[in-house]
PDB file of the backbone (N, CA, C, O) and the ligand in Angstrom, with CONECT records:
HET     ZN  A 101       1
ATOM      1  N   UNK A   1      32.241  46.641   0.241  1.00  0.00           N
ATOM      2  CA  UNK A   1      31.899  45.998  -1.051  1.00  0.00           C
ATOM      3  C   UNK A   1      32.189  44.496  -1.009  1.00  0.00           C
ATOM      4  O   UNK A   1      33.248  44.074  -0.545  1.00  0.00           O
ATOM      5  N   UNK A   2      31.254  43.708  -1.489  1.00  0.00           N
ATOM      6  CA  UNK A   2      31.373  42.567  -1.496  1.00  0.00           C
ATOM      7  C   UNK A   2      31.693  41.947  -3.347  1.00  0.00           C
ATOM      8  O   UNK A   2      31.444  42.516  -4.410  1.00  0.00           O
ATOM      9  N   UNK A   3      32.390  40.448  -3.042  1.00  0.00           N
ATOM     10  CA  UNK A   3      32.360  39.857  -4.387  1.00  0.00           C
ATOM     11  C   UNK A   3      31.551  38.987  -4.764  1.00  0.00           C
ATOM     12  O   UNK A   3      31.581  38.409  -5.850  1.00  0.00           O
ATOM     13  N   UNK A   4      30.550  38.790  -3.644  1.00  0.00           N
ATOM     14  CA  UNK A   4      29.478  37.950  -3.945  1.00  0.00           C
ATOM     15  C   UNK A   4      28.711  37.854  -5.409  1.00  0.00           C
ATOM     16  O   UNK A   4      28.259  38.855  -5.966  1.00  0.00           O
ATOM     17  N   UNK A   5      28.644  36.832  -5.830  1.00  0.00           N
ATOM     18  CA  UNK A   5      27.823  36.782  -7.385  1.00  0.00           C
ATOM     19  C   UNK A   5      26.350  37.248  -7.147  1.00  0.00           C
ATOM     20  O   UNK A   5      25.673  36.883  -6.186  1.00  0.00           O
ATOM     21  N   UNK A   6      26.036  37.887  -7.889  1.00  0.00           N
ATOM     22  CA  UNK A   6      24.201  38.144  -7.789  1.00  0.00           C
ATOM     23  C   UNK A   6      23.586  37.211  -8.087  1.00  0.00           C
ATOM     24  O   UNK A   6      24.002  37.114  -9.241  1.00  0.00           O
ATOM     25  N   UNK A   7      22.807  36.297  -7.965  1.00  0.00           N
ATOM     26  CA  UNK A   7      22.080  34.998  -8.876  1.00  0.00           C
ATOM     27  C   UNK A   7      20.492  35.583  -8.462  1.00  0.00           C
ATOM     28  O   UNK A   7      19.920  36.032  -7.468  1.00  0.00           O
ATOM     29  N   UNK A   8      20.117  35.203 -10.211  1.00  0.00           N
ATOM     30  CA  UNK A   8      18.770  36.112  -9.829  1.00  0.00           C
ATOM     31  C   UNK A   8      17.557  34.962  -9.462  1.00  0.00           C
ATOM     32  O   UNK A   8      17.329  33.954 -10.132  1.00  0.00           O
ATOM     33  N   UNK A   9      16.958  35.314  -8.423  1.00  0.00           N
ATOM     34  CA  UNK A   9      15.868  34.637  -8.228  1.00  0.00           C
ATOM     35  C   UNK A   9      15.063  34.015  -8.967  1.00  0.00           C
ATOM     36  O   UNK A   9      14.558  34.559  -9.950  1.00  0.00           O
ATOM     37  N   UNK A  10      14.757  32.528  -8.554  1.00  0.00           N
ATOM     38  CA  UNK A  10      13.504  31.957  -9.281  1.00  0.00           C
ATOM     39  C   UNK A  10      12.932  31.489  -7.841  1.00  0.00           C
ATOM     40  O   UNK A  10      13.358  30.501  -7.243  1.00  0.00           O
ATOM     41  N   UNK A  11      11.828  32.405  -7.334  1.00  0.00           N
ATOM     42  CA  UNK A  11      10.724  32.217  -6.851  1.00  0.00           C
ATOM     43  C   UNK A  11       9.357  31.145  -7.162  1.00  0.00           C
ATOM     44  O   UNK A  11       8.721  30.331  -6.492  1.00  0.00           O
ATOM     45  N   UNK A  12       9.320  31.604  -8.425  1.00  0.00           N
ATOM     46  CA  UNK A  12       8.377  30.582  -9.425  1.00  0.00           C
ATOM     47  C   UNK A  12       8.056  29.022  -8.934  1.00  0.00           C
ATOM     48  O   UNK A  12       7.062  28.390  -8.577  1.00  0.00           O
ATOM     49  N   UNK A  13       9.467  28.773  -9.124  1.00  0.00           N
ATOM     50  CA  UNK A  13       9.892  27.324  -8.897  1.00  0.00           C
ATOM     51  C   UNK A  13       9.887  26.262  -7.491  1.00  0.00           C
ATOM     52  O   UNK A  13      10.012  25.051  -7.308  1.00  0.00           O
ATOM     53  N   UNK A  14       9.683  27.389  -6.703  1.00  0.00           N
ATOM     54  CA  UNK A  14       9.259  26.621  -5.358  1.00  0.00           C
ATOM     55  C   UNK A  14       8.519  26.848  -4.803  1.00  0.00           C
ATOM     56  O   UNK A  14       8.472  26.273  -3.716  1.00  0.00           O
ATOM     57  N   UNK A  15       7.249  27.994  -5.202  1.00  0.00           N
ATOM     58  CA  UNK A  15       5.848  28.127  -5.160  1.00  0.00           C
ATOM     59  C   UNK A  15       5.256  26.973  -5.244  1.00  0.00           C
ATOM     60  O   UNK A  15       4.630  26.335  -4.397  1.00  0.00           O
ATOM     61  N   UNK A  16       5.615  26.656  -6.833  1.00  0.00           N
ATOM     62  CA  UNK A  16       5.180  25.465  -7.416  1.00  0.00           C
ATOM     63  C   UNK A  16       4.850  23.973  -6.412  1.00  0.00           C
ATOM     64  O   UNK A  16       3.778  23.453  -6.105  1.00  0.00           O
ATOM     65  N   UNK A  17       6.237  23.601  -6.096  1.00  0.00           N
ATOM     66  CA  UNK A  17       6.629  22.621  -5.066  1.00  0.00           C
ATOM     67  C   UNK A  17       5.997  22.248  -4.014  1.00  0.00           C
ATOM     68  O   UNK A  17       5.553  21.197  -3.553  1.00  0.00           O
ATOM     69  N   UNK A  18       6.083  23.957  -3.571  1.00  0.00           N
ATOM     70  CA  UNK A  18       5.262  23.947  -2.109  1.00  0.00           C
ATOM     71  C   UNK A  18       3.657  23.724  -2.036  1.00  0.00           C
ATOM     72  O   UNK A  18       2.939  23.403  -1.089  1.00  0.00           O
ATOM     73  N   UNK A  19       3.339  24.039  -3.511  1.00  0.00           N
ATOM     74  CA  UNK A  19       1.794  24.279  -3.659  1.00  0.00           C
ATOM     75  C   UNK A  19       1.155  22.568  -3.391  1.00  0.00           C
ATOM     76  O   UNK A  19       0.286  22.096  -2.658  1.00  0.00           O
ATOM     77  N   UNK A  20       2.400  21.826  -4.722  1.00  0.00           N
ATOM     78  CA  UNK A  20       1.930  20.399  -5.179  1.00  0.00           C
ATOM     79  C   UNK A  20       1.967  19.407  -4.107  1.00  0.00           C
ATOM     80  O   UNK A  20       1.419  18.312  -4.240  1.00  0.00           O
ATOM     81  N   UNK A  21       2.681  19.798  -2.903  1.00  0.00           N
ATOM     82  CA  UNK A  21       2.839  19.216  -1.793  1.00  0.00           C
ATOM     83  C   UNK A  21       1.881  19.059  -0.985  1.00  0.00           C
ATOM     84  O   UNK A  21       1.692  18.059  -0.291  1.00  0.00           O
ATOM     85  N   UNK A  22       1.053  20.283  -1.036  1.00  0.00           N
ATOM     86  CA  UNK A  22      -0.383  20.416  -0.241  1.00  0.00           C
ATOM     87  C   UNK A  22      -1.480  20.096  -0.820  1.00  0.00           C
ATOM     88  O   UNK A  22      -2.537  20.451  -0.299  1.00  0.00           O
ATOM     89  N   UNK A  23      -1.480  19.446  -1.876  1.00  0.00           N
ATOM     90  CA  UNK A  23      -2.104  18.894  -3.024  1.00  0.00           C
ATOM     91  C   UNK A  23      -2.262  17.317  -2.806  1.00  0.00           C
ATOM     92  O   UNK A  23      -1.370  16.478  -2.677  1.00  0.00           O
ATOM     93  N   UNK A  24      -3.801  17.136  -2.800  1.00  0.00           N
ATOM     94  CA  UNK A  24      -3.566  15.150  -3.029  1.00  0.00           C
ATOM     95  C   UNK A  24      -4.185  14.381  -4.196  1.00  0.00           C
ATOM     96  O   UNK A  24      -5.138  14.897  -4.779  1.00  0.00           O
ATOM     97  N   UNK A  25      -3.713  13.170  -4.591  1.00  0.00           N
ATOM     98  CA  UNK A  25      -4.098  12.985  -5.756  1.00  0.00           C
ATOM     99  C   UNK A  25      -5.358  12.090  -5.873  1.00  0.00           C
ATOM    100  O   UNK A  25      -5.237  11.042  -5.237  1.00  0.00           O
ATOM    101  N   UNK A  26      -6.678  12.254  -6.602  1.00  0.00           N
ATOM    102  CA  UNK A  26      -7.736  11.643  -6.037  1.00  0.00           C
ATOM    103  C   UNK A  26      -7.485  10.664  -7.889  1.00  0.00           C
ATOM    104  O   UNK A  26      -7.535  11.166  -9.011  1.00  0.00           O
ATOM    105  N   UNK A  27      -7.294   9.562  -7.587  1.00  0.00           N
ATOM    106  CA  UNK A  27      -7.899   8.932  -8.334  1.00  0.00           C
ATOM    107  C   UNK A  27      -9.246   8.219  -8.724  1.00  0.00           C
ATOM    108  O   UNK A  27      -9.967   7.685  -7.881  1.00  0.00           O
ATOM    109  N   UNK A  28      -9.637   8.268 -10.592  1.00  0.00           N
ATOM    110  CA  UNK A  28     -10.709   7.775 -10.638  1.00  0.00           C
ATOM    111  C   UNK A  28     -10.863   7.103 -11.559  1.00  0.00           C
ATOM    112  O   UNK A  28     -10.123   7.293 -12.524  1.00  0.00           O
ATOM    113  N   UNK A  29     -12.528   5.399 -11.653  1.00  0.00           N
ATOM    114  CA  UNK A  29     -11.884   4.438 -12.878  1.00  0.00           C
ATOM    115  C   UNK A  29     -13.392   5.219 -13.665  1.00  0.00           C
ATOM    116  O   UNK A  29     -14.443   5.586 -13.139  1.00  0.00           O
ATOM    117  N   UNK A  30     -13.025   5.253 -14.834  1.00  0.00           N
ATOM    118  CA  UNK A  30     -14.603   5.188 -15.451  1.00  0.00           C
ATOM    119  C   UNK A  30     -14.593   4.044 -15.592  1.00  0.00           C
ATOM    120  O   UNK A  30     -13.640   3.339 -15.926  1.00  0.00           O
ATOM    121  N   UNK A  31     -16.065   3.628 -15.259  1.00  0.00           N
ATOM    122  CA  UNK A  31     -16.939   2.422 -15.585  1.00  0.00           C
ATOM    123  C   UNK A  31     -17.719   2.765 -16.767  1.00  0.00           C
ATOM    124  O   UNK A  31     -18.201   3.894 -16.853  1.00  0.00           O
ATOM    125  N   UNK A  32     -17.935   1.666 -17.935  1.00  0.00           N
ATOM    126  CA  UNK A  32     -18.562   1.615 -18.868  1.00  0.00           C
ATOM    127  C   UNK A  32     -19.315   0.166 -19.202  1.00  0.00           C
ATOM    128  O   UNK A  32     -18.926  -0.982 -18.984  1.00  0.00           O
ATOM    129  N   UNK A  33     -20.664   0.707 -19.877  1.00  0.00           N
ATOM    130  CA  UNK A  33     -21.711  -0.319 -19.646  1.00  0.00           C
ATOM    131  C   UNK A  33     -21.422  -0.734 -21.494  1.00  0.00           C
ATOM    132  O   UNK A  33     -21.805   0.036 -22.374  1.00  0.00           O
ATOM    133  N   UNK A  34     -20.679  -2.096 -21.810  1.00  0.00           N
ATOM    134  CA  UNK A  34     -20.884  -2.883 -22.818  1.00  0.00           C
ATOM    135  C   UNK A  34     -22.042  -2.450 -23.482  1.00  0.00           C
ATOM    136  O   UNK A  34     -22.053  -1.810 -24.533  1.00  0.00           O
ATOM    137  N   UNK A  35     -23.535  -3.016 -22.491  1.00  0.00           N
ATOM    138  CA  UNK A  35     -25.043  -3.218 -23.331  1.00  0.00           C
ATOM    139  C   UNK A  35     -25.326  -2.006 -23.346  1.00  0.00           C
ATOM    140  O   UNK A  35     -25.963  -2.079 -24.397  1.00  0.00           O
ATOM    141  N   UNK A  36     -25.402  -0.882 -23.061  1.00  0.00           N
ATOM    142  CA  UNK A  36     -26.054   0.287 -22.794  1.00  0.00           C
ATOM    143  C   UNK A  36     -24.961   1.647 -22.978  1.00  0.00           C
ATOM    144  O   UNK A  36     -25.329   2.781 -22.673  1.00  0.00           O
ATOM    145  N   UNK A  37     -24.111   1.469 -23.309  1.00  0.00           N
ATOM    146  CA  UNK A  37     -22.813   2.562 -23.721  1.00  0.00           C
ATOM    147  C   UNK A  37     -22.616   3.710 -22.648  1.00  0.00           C
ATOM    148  O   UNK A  37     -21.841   4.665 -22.704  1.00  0.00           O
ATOM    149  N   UNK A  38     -24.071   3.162 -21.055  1.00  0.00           N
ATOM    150  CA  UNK A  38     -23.474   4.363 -20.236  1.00  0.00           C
ATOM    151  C   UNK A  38     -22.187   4.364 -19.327  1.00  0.00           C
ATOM    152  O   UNK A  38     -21.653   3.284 -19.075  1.00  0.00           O
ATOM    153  N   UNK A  39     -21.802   5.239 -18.953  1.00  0.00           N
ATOM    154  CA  UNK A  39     -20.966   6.069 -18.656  1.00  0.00           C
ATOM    155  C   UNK A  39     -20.337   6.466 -16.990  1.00  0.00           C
ATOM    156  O   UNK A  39     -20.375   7.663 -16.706  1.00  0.00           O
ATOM    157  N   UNK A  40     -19.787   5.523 -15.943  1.00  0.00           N
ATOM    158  CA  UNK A  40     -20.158   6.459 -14.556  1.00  0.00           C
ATOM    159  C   UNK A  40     -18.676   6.836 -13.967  1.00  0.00           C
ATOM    160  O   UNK A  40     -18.068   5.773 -14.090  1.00  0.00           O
ATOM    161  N   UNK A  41     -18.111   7.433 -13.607  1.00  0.00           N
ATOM    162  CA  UNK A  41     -16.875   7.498 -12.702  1.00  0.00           C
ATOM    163  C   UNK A  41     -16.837   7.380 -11.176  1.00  0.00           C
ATOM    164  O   UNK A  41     -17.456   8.125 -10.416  1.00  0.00           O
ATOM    165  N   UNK A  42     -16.096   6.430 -10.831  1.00  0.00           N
ATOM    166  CA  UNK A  42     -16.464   6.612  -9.357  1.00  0.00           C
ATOM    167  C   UNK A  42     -14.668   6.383  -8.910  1.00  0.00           C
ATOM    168  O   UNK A  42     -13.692   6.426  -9.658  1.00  0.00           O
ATOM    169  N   UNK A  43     -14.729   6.153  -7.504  1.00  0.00           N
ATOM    170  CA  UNK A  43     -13.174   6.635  -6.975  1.00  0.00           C
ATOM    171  C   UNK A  43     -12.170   5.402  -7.099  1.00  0.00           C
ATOM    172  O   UNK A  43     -12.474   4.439  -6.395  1.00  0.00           O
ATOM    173  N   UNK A  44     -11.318   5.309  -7.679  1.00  0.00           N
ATOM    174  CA  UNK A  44     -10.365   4.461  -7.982  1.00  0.00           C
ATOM    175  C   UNK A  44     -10.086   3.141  -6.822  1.00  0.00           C
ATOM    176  O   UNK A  44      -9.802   3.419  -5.657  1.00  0.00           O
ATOM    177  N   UNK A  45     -10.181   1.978  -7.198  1.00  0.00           N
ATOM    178  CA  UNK A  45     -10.310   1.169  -5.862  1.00  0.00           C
ATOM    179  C   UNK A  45      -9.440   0.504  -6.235  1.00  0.00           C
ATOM    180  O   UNK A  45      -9.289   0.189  -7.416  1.00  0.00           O
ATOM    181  N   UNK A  46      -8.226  -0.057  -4.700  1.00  0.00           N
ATOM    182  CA  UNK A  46      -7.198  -1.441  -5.364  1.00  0.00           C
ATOM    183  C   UNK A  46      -7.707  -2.168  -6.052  1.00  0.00           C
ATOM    184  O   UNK A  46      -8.733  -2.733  -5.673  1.00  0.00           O
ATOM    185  N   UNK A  47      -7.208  -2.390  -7.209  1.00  0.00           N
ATOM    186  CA  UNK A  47      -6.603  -3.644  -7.853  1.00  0.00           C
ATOM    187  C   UNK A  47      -7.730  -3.392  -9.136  1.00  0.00           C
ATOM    188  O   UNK A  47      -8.100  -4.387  -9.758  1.00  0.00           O
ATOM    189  N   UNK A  48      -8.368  -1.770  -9.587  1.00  0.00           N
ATOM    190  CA  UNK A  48      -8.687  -1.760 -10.679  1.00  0.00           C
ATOM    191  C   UNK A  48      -7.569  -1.400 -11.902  1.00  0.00           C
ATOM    192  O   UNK A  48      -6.489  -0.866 -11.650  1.00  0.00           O
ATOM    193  N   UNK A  49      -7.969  -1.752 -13.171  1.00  0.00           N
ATOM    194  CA  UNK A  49      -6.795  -1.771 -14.049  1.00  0.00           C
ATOM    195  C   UNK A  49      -8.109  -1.689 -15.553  1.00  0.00           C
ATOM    196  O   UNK A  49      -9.014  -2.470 -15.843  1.00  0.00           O
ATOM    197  N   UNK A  50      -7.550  -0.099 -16.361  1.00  0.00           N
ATOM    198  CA  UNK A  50      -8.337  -0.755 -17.895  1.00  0.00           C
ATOM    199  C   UNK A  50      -8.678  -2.156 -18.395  1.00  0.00           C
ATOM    200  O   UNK A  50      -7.865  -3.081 -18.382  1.00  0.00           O
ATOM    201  N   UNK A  51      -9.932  -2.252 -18.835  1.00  0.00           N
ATOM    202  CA  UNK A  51     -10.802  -3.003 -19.507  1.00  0.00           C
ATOM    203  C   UNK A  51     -11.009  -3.981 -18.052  1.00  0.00           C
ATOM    204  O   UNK A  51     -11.369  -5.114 -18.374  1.00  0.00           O
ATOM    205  N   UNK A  52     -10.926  -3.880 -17.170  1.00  0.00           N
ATOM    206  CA  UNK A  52     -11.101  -4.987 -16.091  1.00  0.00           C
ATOM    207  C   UNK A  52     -12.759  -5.061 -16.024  1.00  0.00           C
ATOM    208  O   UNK A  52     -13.460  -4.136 -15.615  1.00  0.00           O
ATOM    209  N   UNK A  53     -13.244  -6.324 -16.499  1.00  0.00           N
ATOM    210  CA  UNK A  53     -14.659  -6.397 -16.358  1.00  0.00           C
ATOM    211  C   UNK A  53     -15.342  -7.028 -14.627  1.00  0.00           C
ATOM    212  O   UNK A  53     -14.916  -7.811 -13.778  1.00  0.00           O
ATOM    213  N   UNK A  54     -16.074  -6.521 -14.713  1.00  0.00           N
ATOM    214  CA  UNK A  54     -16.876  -6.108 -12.996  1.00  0.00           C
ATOM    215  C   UNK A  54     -17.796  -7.090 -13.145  1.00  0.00           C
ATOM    216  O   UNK A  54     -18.842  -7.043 -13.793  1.00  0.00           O
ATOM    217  N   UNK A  55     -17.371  -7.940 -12.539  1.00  0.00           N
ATOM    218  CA  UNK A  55     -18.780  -9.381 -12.578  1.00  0.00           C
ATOM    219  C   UNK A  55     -19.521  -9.433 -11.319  1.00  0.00           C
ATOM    220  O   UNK A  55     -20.272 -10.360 -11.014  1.00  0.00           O
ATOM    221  N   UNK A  56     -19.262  -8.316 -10.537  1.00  0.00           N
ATOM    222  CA  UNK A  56     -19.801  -8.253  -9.572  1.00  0.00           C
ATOM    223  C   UNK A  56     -20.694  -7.021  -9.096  1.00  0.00           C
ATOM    224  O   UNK A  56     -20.830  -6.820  -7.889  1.00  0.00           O
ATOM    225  N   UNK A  57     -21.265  -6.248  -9.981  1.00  0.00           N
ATOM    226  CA  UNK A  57     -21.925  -5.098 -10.090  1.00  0.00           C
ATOM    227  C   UNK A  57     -22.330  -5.225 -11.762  1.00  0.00           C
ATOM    228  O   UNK A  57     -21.679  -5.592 -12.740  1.00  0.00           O
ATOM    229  N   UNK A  58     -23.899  -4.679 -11.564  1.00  0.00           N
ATOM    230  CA  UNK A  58     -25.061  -4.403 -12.492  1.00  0.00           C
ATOM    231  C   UNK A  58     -24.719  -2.955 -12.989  1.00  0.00           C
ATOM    232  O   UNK A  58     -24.069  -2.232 -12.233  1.00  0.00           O
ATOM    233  N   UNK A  59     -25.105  -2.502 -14.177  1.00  0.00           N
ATOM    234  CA  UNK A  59     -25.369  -1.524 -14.710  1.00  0.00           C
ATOM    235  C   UNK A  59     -26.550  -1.038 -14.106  1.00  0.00           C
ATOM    236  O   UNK A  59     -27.600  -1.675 -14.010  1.00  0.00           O
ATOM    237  N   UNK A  60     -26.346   0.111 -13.703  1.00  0.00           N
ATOM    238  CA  UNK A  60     -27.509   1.236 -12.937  1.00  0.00           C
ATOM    239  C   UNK A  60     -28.768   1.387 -13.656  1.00  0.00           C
ATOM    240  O   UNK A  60     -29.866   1.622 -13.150  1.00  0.00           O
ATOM    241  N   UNK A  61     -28.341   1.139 -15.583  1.00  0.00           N
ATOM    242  CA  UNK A  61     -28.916   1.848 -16.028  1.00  0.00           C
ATOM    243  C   UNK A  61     -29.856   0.600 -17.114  1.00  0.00           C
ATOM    244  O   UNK A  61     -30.927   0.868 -17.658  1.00  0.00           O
ATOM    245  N   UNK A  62     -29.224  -0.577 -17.209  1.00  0.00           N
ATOM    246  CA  UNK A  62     -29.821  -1.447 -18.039  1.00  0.00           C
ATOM    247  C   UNK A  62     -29.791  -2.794 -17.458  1.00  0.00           C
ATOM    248  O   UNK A  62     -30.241  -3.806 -17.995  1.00  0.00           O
ATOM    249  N   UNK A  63     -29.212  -2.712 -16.294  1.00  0.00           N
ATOM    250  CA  UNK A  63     -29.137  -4.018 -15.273  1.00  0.00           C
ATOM    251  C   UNK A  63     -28.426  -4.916 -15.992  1.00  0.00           C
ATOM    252  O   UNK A  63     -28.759  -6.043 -15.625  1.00  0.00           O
ATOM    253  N   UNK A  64     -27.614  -4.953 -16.833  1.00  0.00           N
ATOM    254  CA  UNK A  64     -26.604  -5.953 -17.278  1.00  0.00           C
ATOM    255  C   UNK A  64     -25.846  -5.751 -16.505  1.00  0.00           C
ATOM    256  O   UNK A  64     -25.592  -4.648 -16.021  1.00  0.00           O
ATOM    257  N   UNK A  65     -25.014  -7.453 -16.078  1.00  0.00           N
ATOM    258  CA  UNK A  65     -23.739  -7.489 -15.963  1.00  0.00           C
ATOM    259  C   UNK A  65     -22.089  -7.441 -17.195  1.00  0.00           C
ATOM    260  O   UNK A  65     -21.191  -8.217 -17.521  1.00  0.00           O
ATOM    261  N   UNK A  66     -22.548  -5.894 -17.519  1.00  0.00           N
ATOM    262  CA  UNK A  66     -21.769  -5.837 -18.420  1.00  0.00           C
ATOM    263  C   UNK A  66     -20.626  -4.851 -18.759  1.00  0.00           C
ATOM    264  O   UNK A  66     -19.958  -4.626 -19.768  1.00  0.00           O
ATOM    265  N   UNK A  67     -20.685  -4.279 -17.311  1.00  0.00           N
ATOM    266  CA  UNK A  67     -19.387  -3.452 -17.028  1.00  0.00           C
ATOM    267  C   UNK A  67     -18.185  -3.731 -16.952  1.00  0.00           C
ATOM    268  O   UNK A  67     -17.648  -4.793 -16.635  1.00  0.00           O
ATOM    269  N   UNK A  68     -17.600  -2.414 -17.354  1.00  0.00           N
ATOM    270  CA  UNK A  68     -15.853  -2.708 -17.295  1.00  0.00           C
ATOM    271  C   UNK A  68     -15.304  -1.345 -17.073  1.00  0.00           C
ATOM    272  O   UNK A  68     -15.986  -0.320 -17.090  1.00  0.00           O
ATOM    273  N   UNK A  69     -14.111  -1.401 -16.879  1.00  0.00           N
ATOM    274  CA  UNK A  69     -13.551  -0.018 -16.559  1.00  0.00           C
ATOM    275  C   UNK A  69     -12.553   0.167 -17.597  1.00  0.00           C
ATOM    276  O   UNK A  69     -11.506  -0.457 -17.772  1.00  0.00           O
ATOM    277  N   UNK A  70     -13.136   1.286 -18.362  1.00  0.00           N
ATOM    278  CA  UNK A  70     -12.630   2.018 -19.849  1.00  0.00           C
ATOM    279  C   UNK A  70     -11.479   2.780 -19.538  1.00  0.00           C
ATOM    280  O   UNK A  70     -10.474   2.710 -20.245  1.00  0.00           O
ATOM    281  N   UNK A  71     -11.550   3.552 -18.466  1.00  0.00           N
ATOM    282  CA  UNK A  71     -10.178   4.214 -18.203  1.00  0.00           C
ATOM    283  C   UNK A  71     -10.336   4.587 -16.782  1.00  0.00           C
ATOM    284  O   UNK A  71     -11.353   4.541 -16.090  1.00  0.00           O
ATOM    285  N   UNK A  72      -8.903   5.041 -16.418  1.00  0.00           N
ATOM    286  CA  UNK A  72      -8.410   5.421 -15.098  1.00  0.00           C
ATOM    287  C   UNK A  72      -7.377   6.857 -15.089  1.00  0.00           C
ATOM    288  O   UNK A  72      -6.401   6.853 -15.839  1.00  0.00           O
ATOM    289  N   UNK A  73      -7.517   7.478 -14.635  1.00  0.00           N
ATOM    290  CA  UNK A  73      -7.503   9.410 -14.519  1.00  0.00           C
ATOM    291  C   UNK A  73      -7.071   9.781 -12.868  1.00  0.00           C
ATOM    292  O   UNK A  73      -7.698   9.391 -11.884  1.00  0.00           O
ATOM    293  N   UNK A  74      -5.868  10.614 -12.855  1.00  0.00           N
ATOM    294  CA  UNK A  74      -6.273  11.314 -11.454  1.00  0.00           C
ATOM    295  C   UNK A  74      -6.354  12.419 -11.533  1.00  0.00           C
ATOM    296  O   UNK A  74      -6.239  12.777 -12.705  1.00  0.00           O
ATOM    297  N   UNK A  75      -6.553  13.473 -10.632  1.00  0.00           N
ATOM    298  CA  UNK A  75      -6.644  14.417 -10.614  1.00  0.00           C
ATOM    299  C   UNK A  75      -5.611  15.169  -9.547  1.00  0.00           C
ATOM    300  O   UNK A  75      -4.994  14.343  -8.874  1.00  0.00           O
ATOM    301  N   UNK A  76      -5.313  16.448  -9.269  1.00  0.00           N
ATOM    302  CA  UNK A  76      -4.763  16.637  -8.380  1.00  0.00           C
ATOM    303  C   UNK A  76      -5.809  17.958  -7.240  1.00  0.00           C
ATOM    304  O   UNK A  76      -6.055  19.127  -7.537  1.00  0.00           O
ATOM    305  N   UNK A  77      -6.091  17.438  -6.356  1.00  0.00           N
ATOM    306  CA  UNK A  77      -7.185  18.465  -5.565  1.00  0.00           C
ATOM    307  C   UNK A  77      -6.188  19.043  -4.120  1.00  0.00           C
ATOM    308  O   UNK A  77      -5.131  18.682  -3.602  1.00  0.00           O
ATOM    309  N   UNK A  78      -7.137  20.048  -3.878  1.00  0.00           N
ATOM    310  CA  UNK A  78      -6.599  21.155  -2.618  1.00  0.00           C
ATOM    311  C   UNK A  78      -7.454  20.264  -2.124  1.00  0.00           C
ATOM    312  O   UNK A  78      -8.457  19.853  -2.709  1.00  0.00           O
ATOM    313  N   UNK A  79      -6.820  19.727  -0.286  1.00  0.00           N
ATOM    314  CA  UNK A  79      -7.952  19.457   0.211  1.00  0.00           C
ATOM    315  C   UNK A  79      -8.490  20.154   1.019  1.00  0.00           C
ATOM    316  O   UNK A  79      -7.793  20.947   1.652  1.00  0.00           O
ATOM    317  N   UNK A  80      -9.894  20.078   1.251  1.00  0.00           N
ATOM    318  CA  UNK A  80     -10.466  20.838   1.725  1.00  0.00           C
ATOM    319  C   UNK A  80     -10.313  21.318   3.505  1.00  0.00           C
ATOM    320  O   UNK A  80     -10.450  20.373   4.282  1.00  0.00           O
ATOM    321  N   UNK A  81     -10.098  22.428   4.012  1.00  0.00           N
ATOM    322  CA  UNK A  81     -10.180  23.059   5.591  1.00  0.00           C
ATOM    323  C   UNK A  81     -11.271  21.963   6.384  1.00  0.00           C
ATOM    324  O   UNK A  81     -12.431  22.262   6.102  1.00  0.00           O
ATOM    325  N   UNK A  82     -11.215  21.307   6.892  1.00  0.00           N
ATOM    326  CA  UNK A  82     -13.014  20.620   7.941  1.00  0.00           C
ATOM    327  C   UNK A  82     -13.056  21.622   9.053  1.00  0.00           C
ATOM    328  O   UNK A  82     -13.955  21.574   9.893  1.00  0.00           O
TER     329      UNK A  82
HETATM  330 ZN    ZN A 101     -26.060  -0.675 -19.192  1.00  0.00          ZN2+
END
């Protein structure tokens, strides 16, 4: 017989860990068109930051230079087996 304490398992908790580890985080900015209210997301690039206006790219959709980036989002993805 032992006096060892029982402590009950939390498994849960380092599933978790192990999962988020194998996990990478893809960031992304939406771009938004001032003249034309559209809409595009593309992949987060240094040195973007909300409302940062893009004087160097046209709207796809109305050819103004009148983009900016409305918000910035990541996500967390499995990456994929190649
Ligand atoms: Zn536009």
């Amino acid at each position: 017989m032992s006096d060892e304490p029982q402590f009950p398992s939390i498994p849960s908790l380092g599933d978790a860990l192990i999962r988020k580890k194998k996990m990478e985080e893809k960031k992304y900015s939406i771009i938004k068109c001032k003249s034309c209210k559209v809409k595009n997301e593309r992949l987060f690039q240094e040195g973007d930051y909300v409302f940062k206006k893009l004087i160097d790219e046209i709207c796809s959709s109305c050819k103004e230079i009148t983009l900016y980036i409305c918000e910035i989002f990541s996500e967390w993805k499995i990456p994929k087996k190649e």
